[in-house]
N, C-alpha and C positions, 0 to 999 in steps of 0.2 A: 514452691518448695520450701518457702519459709516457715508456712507451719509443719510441712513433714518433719522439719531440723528440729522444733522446738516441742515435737507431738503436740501438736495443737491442732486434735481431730476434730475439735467441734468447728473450727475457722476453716479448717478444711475444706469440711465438709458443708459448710454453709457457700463457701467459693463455688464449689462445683456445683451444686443447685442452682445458684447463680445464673453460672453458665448456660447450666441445660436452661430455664428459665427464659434465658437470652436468646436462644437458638446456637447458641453455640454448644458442636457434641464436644465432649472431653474424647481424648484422644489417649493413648497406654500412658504415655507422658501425664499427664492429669489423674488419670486414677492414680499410678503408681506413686506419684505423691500423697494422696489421699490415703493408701493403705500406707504407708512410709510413716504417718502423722499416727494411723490407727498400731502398727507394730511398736513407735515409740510409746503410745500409751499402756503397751499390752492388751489392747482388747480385740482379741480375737473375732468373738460375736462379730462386731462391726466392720472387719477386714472380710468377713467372710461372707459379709451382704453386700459388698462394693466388690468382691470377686465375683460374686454371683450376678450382679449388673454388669460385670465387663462383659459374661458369657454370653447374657440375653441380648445384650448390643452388638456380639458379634466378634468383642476384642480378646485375642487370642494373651492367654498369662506366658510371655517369654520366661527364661526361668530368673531372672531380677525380679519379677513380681511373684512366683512362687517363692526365692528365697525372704521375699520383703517378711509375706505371710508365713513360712515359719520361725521367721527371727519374733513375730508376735504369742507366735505360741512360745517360743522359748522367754520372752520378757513375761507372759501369763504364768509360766511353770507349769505349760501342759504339753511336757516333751513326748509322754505318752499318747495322747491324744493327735498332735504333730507328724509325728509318725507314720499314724493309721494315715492322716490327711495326705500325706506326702506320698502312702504306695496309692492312695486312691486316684488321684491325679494321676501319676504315672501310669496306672493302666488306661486311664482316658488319652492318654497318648503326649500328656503332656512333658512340653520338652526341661530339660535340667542340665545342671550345668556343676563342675568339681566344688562349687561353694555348696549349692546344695545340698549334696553328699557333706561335705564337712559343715555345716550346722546343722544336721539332723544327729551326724555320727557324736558332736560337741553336748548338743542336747539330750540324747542317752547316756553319754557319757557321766554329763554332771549329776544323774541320776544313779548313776551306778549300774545300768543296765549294758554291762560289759558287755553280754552275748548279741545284744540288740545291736551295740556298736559297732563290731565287729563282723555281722551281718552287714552292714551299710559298708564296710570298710572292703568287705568283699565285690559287694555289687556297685561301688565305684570304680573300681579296678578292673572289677568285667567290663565298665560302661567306658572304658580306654581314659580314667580319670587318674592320675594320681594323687596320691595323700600326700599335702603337706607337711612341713615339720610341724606346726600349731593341729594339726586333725590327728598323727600319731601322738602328741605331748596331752592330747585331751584324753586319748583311750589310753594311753599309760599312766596317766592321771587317777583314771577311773578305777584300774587294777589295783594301784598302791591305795587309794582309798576303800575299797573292799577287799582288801589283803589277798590277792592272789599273785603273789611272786611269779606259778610261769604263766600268766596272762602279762602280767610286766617283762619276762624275758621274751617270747614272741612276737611282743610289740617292738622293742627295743633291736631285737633281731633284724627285722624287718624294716625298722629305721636304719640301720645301718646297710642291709640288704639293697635300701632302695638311694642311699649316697648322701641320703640329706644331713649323716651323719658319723662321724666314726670316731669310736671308741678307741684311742688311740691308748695303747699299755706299753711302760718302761718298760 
């Protein structure tokens, strides 16, 4: 896990060969650091062939290891690309969790792709998840940066709506 801290995918990833090497199989514990190392460097490409080995050996991506892989795409700056990645998994059935939802919603957002966000904002909320204050602060973010005042007041609404926050007036 020391190289995951320090993204140091190449040490990583030479450890894990290692092992296999050794006879010893890496276990989700082991990958997950390994894509951890690959997220910190942002390289997708290589997150997404040590995903593809977990599949082939059988180990199932919890959603700590799907959100590892989109925190790579979001250090890469392919929120877009991310996205696709993230409904594509989910229809293979794979499982997610309220972080998920808020770095994908975070990752559209710094894009400015408000409508995308807010889609995600919705299908968290269906998925019995709620949004934190930091995943509302991101799509309210998003609004003031593409100047749409009632996309900021519905967000803002809705922060308050949901308790994380109130607008308290003299």
């Amino acid at each position: 896990t020391g190289y995951a801290r320090r993204g140091d995918a190449q040490d990583a990833t030479r450890l894990l060969r290692e092992m296999q090497s050794a006879g010893v199989e890496p276990n989700e514990v082991v990958y997950s650091a390994v894509l951890s190392a690959f997220s910190h460097a942002g390289d997708v490409d290589s997150a997404h062939a040590v995903h593809a080995e977990m599949k082939c050996r059988g180990i199932a991506a919890d959603p700590a290891v799907i959100n590892v892989i989109l925190s790579a795409f979001a250090r890469a700056r392919r929120e877009s690309h991310g996205s696709s990645w993230l409904r594509a998994r989910m229809s293979e059935g794979a499982a997610v969790d309220a972080d998920t939802y808020a770095i994908v919603i975070g990752m559209c957002a710094r894009r400015g792709l408000t409508g995308a966000a807010e889609r995600w904002m919705d299908a968290m909320r269906l998925a019995g998840h709620d949004p934190d204050l930091a995943t509302h602060l991101a799509l309210l973010h998003a609004y003031s940066r593409t100047g749409d005042p009632p996309g900021s007041l519905r967000t803002l609404e809705s922060l308050e709506s949901s308790g994380l926050f109130t607008n308290q007036r003299c």
